[in-house]
C-alpha positions in Angstrom: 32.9 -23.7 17.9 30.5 -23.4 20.9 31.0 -19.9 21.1 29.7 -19.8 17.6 26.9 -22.1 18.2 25.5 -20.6 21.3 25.5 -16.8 19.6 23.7 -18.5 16.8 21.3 -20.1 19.5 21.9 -24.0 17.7 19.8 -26.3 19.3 22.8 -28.3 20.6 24.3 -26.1 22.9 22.4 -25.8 26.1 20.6 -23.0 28.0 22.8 -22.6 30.5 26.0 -22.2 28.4 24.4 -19.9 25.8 23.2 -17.5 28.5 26.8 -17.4 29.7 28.4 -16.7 26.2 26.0 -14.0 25.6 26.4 -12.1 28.4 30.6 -12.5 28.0 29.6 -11.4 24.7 27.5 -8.2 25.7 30.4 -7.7 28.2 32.8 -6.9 25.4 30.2 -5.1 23.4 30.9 -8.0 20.7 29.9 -7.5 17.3 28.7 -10.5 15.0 30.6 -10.1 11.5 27.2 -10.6 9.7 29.1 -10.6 6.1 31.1 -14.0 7.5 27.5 -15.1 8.8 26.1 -14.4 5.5 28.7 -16.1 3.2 28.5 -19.9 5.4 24.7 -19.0 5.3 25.0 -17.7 1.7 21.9 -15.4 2.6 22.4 -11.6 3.0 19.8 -11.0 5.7 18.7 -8.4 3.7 15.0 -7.1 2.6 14.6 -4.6 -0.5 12.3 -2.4 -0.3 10.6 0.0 -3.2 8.2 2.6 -2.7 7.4 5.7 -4.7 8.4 8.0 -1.8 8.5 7.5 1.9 7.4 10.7 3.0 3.6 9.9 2.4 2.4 8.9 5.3 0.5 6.3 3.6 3.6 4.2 2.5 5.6 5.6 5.6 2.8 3.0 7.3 3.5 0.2 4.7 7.1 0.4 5.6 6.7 0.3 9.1 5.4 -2.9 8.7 7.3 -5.0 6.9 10.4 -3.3 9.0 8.7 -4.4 12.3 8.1 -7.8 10.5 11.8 -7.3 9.5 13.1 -6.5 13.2 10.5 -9.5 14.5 13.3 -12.5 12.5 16.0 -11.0 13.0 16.7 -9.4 9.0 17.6 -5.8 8.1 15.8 -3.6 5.2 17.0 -1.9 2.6 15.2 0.9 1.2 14.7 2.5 -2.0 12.3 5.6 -4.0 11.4 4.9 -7.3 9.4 8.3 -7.2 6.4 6.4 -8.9 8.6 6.0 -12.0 9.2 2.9 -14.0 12.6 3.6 -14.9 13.8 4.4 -11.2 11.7 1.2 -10.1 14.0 -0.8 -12.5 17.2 1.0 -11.4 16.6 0.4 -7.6 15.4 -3.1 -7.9 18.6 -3.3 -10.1 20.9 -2.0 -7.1 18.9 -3.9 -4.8 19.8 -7.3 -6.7 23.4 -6.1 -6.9 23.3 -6.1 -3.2 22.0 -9.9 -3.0 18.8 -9.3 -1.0 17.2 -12.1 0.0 13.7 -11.1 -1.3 12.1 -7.8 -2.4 8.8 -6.2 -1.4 7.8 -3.5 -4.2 4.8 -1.1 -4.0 5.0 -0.9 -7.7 4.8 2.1 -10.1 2.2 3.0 -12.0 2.8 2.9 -15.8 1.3 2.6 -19.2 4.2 0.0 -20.9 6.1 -2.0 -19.8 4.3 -3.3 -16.7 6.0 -6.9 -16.2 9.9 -5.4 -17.0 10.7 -5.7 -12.9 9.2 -8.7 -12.5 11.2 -10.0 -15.4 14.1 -9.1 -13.6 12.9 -10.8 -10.6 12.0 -13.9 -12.6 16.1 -13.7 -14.2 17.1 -13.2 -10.7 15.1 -15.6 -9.1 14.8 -13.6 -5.9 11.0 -14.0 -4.6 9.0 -10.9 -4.7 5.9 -9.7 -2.7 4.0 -6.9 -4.6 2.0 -4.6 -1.8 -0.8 -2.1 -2.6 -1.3 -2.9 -6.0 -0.5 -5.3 -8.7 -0.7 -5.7 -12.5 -1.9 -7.6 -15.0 -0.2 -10.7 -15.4 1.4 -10.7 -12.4 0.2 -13.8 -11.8 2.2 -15.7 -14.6 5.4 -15.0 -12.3 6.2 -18.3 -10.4 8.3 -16.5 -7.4 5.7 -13.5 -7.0 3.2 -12.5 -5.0 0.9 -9.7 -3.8 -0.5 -8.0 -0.8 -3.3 -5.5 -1.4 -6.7 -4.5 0.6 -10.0 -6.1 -0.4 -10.3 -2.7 -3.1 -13.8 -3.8 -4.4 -15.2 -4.0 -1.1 -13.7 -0.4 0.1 -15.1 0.8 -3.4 -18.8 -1.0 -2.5 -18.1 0.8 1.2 -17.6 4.2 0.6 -20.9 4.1 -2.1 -22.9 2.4 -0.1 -22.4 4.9 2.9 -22.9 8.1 0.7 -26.0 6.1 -0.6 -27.4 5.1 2.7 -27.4 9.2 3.6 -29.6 9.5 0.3 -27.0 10.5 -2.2 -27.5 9.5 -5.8 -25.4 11.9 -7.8 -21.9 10.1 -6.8 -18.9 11.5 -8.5 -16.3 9.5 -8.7 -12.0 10.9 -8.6 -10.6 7.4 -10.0 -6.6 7.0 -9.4 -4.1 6.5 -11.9 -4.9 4.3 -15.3 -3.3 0.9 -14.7 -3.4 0.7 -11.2 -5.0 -2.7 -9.7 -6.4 -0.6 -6.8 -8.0 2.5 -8.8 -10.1 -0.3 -10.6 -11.0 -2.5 -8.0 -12.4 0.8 -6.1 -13.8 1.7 -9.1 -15.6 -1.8 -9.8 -17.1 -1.5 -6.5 -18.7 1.8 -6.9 -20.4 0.8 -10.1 -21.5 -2.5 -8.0 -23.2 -0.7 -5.3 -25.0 1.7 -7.5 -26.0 -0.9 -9.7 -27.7 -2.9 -6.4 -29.3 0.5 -5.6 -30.2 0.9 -8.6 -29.1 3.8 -9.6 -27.6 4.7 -12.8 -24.4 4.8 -13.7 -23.2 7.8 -15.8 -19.6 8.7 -17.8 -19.9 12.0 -16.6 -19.5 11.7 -13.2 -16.1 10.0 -13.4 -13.2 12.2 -13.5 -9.3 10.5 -13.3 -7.4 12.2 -10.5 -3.7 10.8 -9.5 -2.5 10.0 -6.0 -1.6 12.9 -4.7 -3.6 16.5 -3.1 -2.7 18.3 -6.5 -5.1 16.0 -8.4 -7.4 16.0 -6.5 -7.5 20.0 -6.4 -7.3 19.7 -10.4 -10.2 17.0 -10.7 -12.6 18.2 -8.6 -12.1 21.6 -10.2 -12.2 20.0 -13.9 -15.6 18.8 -12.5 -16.9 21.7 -11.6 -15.7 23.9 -14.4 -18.1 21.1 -16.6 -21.0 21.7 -14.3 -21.4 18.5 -13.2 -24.1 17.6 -10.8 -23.3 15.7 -7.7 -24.0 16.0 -4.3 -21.3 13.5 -2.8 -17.5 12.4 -3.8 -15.8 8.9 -3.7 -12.2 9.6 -4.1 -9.4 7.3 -4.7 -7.5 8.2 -1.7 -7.7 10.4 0.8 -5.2 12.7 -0.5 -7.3 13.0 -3.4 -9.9 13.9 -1.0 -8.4 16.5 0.8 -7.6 18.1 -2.5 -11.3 18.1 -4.2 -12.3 19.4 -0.8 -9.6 22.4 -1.3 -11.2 23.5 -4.5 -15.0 22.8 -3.2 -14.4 25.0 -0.4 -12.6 27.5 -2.0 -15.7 28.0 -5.2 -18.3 28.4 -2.0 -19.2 24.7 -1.1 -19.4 23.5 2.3 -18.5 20.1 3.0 -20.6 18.4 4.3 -23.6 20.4 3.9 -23.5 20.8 0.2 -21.2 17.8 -1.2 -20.2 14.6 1.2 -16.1 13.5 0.6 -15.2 9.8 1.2 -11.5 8.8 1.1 -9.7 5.8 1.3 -6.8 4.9 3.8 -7.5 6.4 7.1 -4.0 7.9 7.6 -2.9 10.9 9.8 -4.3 13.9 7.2 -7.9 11.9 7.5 -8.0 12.3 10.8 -6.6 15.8 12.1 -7.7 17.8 8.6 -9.8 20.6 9.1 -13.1 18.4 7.9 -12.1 15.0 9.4 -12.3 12.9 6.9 -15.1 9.9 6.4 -12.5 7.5 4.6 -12.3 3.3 4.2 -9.7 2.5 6.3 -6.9 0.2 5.1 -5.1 -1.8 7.0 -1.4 -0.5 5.9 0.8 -1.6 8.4 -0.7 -5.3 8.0 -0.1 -5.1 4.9 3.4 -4.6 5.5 3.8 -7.4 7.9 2.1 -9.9 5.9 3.9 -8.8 2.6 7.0 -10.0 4.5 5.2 -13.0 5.3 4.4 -13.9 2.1 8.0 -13.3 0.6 9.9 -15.5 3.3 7.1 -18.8 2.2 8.3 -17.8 -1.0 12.3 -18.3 -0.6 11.2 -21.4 1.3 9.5 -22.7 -1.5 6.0 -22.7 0.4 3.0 -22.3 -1.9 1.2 -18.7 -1.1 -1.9 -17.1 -2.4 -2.2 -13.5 -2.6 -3.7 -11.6 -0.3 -6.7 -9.6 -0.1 -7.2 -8.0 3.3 -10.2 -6.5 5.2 -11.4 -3.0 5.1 -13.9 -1.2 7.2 -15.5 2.2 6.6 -14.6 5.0 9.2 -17.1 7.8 9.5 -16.2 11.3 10.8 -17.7 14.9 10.0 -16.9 15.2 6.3 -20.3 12.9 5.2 -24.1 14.0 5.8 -27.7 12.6 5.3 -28.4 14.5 1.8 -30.2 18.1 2.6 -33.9 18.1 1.4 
């Protein structure tokens, strides 16, 4: 029994005779049979974790924090692709309950019906859940969920105001996927700041893009082929900027000395593309960590409030004052 007590560090074993039993225990390379831990603890020790693919760097950052957040108390994560689709979301969160996790963190997927299925499975499971980048409506009416996102109406008000302050008024805008908390907060913000500029706002410099450098490749040339008139670009992220940038470049632009690009996220493509990229940077692996957080208050029975965190707007060679 004190053995067991002092390789759980319990607070009634003392320091002296805990040190010994761990080093006796490193000594025989002993392993701690977490499935006996788990069933006296009934907790699995385990994190779920959906995202739509983790070979974008952008949620590869997102992971790493809620694994370092993970690593930090001493749980394990479990991860899962939903590939952006609502019926892989539902099957992984599915396997993940199957596996008793302890809570789940979900970067959800974007969808058109059925927005609140998972999270009726989480309410029927009663497994807390932390949603991270983006949310949706209703989300709020689930008493064991959360949400982590960046502040997106500021980043939107950011990136505007930036392209504004270098005397652009002809803004287009590459919005992100319909239903998507994050698309429309960004998108709220860049009708804010041109409305406090006034400037005014106009349909036809709004073209819906996606996530990904294909969309962006496809809006931007959508725009074009319409002749709209713009001198700058906000796009959703910065994938979606490096793709309208593709297509500008390749019909003769030069960027920045013809149209000004601002992304959002700031993560290794922003940086080291061939036009670094001006982009609102988003705190991702904070995210990650705090989505963690949030979902252990949550199986404690602590009361959270969602959370908006901080952006700030990273300039590099891809903006320019507006040629006269």
């Amino acid at each position: 029994m004190a053995v067991s007590k002092a390789l759980r560090d319990a607070p009634d074993i003392s320091v002296g005779t805990k040190a010994r039993v761990k080093a006796e225990a490193q000594k025989r390379n002993y392993i701690p049979n977490r499935a006996a831990q788990n069933l006296r603890s009934r907790r699995s020790g385990l994190i779920g974790v959906v995202v739509p693919q983790i070979n974008h760097t952008y949620y590869s950052q997102l992971v790493w924090g809620v694994e370092r957040q993970a690593e930090a108390v001493g749980l394990q994560m479990v991860l899962a692709h939903s590939l952006d689709r609502a019926d892989n979301e539902m099957r992984e969160v599915l396997k993940l309950i199957a596996r008793q996790v302890d809570v789940l963190i979900l970067v959800p997927a974007v969808r058109w019906q059925h927005r609140l299925a998972t999270l009726e499975l989480v309410r029927t499971s009663r497994i807390p859940a932390v949603l991270l980048d983006a949310y949706p409506a209703g989300a709020e009416n689930f008493p064991l969920v959360s949400w982590v996102v960046c502040d997106d109406k500021r980043a939107g008000q950011l990136a505007t105001e930036h392209l504004l302050e270098l005397g652009h008024r002809d803004i287009l805008f590459l919005a992100g996927p319909n239903g998507s908390s994050s698309s429309a907060g960004r998108f709220s913000g860049y009708q804010r700041s041109l409305k406090t500029a006034e400037v005014a706002y106009s349909d036809n410099l709004v073209y819906l893009a996606d996530k990904d450098i294909a969309s962006g490749r496809k809006a931007m040339a959508q725009a074009l082929s319409e002749k709209a008139e713009f001198t700058a670009v906000v796009a959703f992220n910065d994938s979606v900027a490096i793709g309208a940038i593709d297509t500008l470049q390749q019909q003769g632009f030069r960027v920045p000395e013809d149209v000004s690009v601002v992304g959002f996220g700031d993560g290794v493509l922003a940086e080291n593309f061939r036009v670094p990229l001006t982009t609102v940077r988003i705190p991702q692996v904070a995210m990650g960590e705090t989505a963690l957080r949030l979902a252990l208050d949550l199986q404690k029975g602590v009361p959270v409030e969602p959370r908006h965190l901080p952006v700030e707007i990273i300039v590099r060679e891809s903006t320019a004052k507006l040629a006269t």
